[in-house]
C-alpha positions as CSV (number, residue, x, y, z in Angstrom):
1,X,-34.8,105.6,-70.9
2,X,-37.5,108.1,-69.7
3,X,-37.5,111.9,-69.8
4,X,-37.5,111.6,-65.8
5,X,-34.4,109.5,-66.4
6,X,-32.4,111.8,-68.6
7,X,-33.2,114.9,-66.3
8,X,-31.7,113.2,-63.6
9,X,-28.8,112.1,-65.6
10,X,-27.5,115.3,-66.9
11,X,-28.6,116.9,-62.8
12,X,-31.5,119.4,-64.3
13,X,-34.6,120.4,-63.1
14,X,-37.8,119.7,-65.0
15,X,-38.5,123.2,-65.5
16,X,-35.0,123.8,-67.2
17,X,-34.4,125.9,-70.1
18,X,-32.4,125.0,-73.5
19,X,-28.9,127.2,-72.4
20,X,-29.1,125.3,-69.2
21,X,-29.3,121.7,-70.6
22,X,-26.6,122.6,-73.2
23,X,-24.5,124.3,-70.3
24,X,-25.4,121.1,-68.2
25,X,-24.7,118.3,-71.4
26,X,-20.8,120.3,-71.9
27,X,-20.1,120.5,-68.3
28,X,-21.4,116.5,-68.0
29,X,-19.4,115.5,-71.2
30,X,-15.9,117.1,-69.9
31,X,-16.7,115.1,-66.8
32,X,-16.9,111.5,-68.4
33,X,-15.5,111.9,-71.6
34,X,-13.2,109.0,-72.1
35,X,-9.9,110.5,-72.9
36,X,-10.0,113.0,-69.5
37,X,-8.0,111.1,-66.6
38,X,-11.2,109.1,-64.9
39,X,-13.5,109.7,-67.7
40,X,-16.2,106.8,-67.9
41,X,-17.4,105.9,-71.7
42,X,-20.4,104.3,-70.4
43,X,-21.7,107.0,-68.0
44,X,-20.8,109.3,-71.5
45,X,-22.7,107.2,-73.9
46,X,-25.8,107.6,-71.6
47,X,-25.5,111.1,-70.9
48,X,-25.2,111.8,-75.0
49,X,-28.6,109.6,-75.5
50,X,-30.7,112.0,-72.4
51,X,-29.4,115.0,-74.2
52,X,-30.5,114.0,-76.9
53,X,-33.6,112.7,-76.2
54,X,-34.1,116.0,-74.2
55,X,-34.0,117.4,-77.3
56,X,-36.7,116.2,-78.5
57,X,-39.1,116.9,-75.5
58,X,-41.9,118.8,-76.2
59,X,-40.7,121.8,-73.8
60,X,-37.2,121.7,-75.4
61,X,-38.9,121.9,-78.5
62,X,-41.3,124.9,-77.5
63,X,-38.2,126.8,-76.2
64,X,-36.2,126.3,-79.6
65,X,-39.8,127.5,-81.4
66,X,-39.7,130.8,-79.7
67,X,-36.2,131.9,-80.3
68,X,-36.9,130.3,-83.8
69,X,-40.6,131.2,-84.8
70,X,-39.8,130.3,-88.6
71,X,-40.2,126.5,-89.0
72,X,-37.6,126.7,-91.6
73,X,-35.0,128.3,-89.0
74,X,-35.9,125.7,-86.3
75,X,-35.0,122.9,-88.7
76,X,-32.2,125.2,-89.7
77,X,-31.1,125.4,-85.9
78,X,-31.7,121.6,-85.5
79,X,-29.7,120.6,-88.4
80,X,-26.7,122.9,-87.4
81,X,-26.6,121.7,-84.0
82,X,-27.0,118.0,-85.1
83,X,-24.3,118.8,-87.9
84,X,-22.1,120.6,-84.5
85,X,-22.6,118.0,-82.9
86,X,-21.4,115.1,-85.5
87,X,-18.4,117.5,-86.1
88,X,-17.4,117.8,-82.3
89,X,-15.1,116.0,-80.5
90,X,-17.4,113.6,-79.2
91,X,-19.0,112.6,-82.2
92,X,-15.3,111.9,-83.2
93,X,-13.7,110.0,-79.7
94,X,-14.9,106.5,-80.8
95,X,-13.0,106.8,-84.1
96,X,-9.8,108.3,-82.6
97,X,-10.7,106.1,-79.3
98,X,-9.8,103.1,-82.0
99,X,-7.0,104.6,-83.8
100,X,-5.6,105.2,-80.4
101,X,-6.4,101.6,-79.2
102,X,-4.3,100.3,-82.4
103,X,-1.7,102.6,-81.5
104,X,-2.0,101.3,-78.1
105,X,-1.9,97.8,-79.2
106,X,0.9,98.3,-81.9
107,X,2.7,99.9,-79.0
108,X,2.5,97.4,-76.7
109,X,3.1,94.7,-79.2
110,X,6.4,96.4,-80.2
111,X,7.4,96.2,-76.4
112,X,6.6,93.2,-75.8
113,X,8.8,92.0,-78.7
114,X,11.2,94.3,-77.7
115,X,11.4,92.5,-74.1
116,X,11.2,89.5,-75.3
117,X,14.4,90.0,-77.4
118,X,15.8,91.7,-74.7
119,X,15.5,88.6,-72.8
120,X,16.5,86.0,-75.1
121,X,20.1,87.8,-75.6
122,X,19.8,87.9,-71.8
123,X,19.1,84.6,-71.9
124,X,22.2,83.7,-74.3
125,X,24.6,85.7,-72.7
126,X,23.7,83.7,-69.5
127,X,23.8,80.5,-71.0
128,X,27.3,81.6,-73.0
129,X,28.6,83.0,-69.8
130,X,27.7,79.4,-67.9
131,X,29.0,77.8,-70.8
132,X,32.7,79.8,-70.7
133,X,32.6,79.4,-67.0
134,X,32.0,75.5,-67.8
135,X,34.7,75.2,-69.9
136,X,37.0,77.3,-67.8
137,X,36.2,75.2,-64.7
138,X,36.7,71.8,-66.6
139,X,40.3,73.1,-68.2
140,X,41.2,74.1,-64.5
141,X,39.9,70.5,-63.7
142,X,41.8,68.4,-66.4
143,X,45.0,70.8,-66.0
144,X,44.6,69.6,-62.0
145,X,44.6,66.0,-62.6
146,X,46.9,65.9,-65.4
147,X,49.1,67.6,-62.6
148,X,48.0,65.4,-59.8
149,X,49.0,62.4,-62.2
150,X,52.4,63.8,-63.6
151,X,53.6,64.2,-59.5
152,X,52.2,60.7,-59.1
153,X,54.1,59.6,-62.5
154,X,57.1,61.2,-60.8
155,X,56.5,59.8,-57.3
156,X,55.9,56.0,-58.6
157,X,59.0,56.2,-60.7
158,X,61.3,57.6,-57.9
159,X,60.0,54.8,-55.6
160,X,60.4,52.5,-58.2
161,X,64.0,53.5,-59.1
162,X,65.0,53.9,-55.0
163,X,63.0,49.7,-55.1
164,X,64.8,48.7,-58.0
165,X,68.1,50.5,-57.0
166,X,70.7,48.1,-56.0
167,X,71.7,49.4,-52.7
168,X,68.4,49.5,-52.0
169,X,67.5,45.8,-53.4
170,X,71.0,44.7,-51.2
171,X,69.1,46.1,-48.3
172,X,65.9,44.4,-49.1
173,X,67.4,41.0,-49.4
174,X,69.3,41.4,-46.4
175,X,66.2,42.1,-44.4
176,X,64.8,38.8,-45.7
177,X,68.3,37.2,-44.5
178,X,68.0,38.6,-41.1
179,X,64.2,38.7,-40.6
180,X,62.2,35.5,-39.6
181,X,61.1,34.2,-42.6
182,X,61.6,30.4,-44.4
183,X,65.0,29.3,-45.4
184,X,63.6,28.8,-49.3
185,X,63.0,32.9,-49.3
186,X,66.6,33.7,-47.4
187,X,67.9,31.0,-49.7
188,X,66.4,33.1,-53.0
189,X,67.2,36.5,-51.2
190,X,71.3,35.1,-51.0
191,X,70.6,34.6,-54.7
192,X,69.8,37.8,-55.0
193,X,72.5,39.3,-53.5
194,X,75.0,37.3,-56.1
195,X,72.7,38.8,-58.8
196,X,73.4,42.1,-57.5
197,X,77.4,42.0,-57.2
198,X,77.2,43.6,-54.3
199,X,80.1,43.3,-51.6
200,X,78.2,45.6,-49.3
201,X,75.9,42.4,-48.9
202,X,79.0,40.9,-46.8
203,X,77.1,42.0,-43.5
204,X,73.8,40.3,-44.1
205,X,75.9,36.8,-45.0
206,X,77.8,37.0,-42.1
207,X,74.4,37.0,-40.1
208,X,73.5,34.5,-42.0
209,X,76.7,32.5,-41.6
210,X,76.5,32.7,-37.9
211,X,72.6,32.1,-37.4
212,X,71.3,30.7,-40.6
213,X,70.5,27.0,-41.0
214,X,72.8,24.4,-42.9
215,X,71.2,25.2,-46.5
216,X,71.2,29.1,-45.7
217,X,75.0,28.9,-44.1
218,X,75.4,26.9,-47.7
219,X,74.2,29.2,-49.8
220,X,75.9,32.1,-48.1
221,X,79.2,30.7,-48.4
222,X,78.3,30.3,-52.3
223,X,77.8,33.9,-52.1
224,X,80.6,34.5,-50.6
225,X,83.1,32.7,-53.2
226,X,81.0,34.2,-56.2
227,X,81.2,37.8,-54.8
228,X,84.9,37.0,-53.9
229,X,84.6,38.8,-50.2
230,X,88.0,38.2,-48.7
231,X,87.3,39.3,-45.5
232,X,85.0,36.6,-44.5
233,X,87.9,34.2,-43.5
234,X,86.9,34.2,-39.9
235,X,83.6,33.0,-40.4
236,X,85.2,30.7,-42.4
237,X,87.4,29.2,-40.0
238,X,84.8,28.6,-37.0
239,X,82.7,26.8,-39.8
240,X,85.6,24.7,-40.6
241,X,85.3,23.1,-37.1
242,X,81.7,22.1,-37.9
243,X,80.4,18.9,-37.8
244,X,78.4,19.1,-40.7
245,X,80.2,17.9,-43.9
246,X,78.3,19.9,-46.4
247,X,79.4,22.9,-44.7
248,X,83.2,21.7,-43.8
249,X,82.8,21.3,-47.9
250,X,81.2,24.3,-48.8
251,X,83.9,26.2,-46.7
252,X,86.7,24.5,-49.4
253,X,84.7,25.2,-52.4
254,X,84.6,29.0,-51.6
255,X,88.1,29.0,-51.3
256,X,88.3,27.6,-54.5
257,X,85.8,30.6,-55.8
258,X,88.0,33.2,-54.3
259,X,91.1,32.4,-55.6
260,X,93.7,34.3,-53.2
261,X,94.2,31.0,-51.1
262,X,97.7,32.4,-49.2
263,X,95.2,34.3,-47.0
264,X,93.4,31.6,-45.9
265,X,96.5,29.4,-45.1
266,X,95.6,28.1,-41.7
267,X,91.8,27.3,-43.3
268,X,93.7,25.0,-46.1
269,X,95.7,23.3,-42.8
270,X,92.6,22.5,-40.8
271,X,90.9,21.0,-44.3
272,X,94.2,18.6,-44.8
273,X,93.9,17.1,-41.5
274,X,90.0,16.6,-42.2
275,X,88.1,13.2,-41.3
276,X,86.4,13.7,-45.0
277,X,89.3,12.2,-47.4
278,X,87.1,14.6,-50.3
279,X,87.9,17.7,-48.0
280,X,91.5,16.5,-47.8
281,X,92.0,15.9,-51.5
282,X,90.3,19.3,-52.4
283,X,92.9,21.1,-49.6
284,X,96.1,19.3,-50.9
285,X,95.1,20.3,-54.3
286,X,94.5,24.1,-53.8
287,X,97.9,24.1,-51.3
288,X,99.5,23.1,-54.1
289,X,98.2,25.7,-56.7
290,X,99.2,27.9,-54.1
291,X,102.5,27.1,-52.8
292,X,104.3,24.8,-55.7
């Protein structure tokens, strides 16, 4: 740095005298000094060397001379200020500038770890309140479908008591009777019905009497002596004019199921005049039971 240099720096002229460079250094130094809001340590550092290499210029040092003709009191003077000037403030900013900065640093480290903290418990209570919420949501879930399967549970066995119920199993079978299906199923459906003990089945037989085929008129009649239906002698007499044997037959063994023969007189008549001597044998012998 040149003497040219440091006038410039600290805004002097060249013919300056010493009060006005130290007026000039103090006014420059509360300007940049670093801990003044837009202080600049560089432009600081350099005005602190042109001071003090102004110092040391030969016209500085004529000017300190005169006020100080004693050499001894011009070193005196130079010491003191030197001495001044290690004691000031300045002299002193770099070491406070790094207690400061480990201050600063200490500071900032505590924060940090201070936010950090702050944001893992943030963290946890998130993660505990998604957590709760989970477990609230899957108990509302599970106490759902363990309703949703109990009204099921009810549902099923209400359907499966009104199935399995006997009316309704009477009405099932009589559907089969009465429906278009095979005489093996209306055959196993009459079955049913004698299973059942059901007299209220007396509709679907008579259907089946008066439409069914020879096996299905067969098997009703069967039903009809096992479930003991007395008023099913009509039915009984129009199938005693029918040609079929097995029928005429089946007519005198339901009789024979039923028991109260003195209803069914004019029945037991029409099987004693039968072509079918079996018919006639069977008649004779339940007339006789029945009237001595």
């Amino acid at each position: 740095m040149t003497v040219p240099d440091c006038f410039q720096i600290l805004g002097l002229p060249t013919n300056a005298c010493l009060n006005d460079l130290k007026m000039a250094y103090r006014r420059k130094a509360k300007k940049y000094h670093p801990d003044r809001n837009g202080g600049d340590e560089r432009q600081f550092t350099r005005l602190h060397e042109a001071y003090a290499l102004l110092l040391e210029h030969q016209s500085f040092q004529s000017l300190a001379y005169e006020a100080y003709p004693d050499s001894s009191a011009r070193e005196t003077d130079k010491t003191q200020h030197y001495e001044a000037f290690k004691k000031s403030p300045e002299e002193k900013t770099p070491r406070e500038a790094n207690k400061r900065s480990v201050r600063d640093k200490a500071k900032r480290e505590a924060e940090e770890k201070r936010a950090e903290e702050i944001g893992r418990r943030k963290m946890e209570r998130k993660a505990s309140q998604r957590k709760t919420a989970f477990a609230e949501k899957s108990r509302k879930e599970q106490f759902k479908r363990e309703r949703e399967r109990n009204r099921r549970e009810v549902r099923e066995k209400a359907q499966r008591e009104e199935t399995n119920s006997p009316s309704r199993r009477v009405f099932a079978a009589g559907e089969i009777i009465s429906g278009d299906n095979s005489d093996r199923k209306k055959i196993q459906a009459i079955h049913t019905l004698i299973s059942l003990k059901r007299k209220s089945a007396y509709p679907f037989l008579k259907e089946a009497l008066n439409k069914g085929s020879e096996k299905v008129v067969i098997a009703s009649l069967e039903a009809i002596g096992e479930l003991k239906i007395l008023q099913a002698g009509p039915e009984m007499g129009s199938l005693m004019c029918s040609d079929s044997v097995k029928i005429r037959r089946a007519v005198i063994n339901t009789l024979e199921l039923i028991g109260r023969k003195n209803q069914y007189t004019d029945i037991l008549n029409m099987a004693l005049k039968d072509k079918d001597s079996l018919i006639r044998q069977k008649a004779d012998s339940l007339y006789k039971r029945t009237y001595g």
